[in-house]
Structure formats: structure tokens, C-alpha cells
N, C-alpha and C positions, 0 to 999 in steps of 0.2 A: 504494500500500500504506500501511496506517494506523502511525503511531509506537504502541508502546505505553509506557507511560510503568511507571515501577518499582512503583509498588502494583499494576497491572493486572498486572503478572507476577508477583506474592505475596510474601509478607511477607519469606519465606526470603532472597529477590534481594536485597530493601530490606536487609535488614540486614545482609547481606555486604557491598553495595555503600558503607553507611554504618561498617561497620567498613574498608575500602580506607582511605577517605578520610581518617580517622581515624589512619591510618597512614602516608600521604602528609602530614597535617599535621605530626604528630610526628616527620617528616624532615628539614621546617625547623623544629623546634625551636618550634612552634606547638601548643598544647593548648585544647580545647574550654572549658576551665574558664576561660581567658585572655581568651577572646574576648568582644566587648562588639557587641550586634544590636542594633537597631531594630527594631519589630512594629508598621505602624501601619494601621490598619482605617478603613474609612470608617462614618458613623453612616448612609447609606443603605443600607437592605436590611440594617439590623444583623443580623439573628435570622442571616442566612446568614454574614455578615464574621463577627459576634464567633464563631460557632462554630468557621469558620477560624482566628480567632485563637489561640480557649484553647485549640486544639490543635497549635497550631504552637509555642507559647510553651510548652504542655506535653512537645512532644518534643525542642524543645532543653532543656528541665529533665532530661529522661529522658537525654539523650548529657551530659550533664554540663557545660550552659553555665550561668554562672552568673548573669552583667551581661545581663539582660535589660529593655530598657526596650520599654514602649508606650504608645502614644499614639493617638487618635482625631481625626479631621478629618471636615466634613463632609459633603466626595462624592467621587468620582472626581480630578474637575478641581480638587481642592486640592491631592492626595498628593503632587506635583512641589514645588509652593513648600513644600512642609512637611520633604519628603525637604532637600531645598537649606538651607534655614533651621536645620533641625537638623544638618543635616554640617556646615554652615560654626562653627556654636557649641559642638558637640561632639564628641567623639572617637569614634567607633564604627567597628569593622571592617566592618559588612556590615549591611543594612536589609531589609525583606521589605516591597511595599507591597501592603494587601489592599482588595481592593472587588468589588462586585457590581455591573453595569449591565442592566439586562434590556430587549431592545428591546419597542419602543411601536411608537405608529403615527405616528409623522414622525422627521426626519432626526437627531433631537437624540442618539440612542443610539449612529449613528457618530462626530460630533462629539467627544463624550463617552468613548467605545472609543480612538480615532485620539490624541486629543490628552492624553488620560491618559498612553498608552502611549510618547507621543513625547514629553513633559516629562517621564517616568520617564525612558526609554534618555536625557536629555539630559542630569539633573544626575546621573545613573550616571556618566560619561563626563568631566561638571566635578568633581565629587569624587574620581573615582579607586578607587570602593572599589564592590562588589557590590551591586544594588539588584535585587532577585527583582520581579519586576512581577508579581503575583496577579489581576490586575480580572480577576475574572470576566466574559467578554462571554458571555450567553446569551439564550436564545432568549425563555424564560421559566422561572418560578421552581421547577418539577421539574427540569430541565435545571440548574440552579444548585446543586440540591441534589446529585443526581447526584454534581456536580464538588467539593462541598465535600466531600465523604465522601472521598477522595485527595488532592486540593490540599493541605493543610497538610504530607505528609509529600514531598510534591514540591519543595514551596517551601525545607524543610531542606534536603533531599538537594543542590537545584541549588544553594542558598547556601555549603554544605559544600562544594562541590567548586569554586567558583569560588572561594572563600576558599583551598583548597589550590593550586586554578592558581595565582590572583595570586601566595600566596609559594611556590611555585617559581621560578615567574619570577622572583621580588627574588632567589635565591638566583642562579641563573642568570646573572643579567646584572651 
């Protein structure tokens, strides 16, 4: 059976489910305006990444985050040293990394898909702090668009809510 993800179930869901969360942060004492993201996009396949972008960057503007920064790198296989390099020098609660891969005809698109995603889940893990992994892996570029039309307000929602995990659990333990 297929997930369906919270814009496939309508606007209505999303924003209940972004007002919850909303209210789980301000349980520890955490507010949206407080909080300081990363947005960073790849220059491959811009027209599809920045679209992701100015819409992710524009829905944390709309829930009332204020410290938003972003940054561009220039494929996939950067996002990890770039996520790493900027946690280690700056302070930010949570990062969103976006890109677009579309497969070709040789090996290089799992390469690229596999090792993205595995230097993303790893400096998540050495930092300590929420890293939303976005690379679009697709088949090709109607499929990419497809997913860009939802991904940005997916990317919030799951940031949102793992930012309220993490500080539950600080309150917790």
C-alpha cells in the first residue's frame, strides 16, 4: 500500500498538522520566529531546485520563521560537505538539502542518488540537528516536476516536526 504524504491529503491536513506542531514546539518553550534553517539547493537542474527552494523559504516566511539563510552548491555530491562545513561554522537549528538527479543511461544517477543521501543521513547524525534530505531521485524531468509541486511543503512539515521531536526529547531526558 502506497504512503501518502500530507499535501496528497489536502491543504486542510497540512495545516492542522502544521499548526500541532506549532504547539508541541511552544511546549518547550521553542517558537518559529526563534529558529535559525538552512535552505541549500543544488545549481543542477536549477529551474526544478530553485523552484523548490523559493517555496520552501517562502513557507517558513508564511509560519513565521525569521533567520533564514540559503545557499547554493553545485550538484548533489556536494550538499554533505557543504551541510558539514556550514554546521561546524554556524549555529542553525535544522537545514533542508534540495537537488534534482534524473536518471540517464549509465550507472552514474545511483552513484549520485546512494551517496548524496548517505553523506546527508551522515553529517545529520555528526551535527546532531535535522537535515531534511530533498534530492529529488527521478525518473525524468515530468516526474521531477510532479514532485516539486509538494516537496517544498513536505520538506517544512518533516523539519517542523523533527525540530519538535529533538526538543522534546532535550526536555525529557
Amino acid at each position: 500500500m502506497r504512503r501518502h504524504t500530507l499535501m496528497e491529503l489536502g491543504e486542510d491536513n497540512y495545516n492542522e498538522f502544521i499548526t500541532d506542531i506549532k504547539k508541541r514546539l511552544e511546549k518547550t518553550s521553542q517558537s518559529l520566529s526563534e529558529l535559525e534553517i538552512l535552505v541549500v539547493g543544488t545549481r543542477y537542474n536549477e529551474d526544478i531546485v530553485g523552484s523548490i527552494c523559493i517555496k520552501i523559504k517562502d513557507e517558513l516566511k508564511r509560519l513565521g520563521v525569521k533567520k533564514i539563510n540559503s545557499h547554493t552548491v553545485p550538484g548533489a555530491l556536494e550538499l554533505p560537505f557543504f551541510l558539514n562545513q556550514y554546521g561546524i561554522r554556524k549555529s542553525v537549528d535544522g537545514m533542508i538539502a534540495v537537488g534534482c538527479v534524473l536518471r540517464g543511461e549509465t550507472y552514474h544517477f545511483e552513484i549520485v542518488a546512494n551517496e548524496s543521501a548517505r553523506g546527508i543521513g551522515s553529517v545529520q547524525l555528526q551535527l546532531g540537528i535535522p537535515i531534511i534530505n530533498s534530492v529529488l531521485t527521478c525518473e525524468n524531468p515530468k516526474q521531477a516536476l510532479e514532485r516539486a509541486a509538494y516537496r517544498p511543503y513536505e520538506c517544512v512539515a518533516a523539519l517542523l516536526e523533527m525540530l519538535a521531536i529533538s526538543a522534546e526529547i532535550s526536555i525529557t531526558t
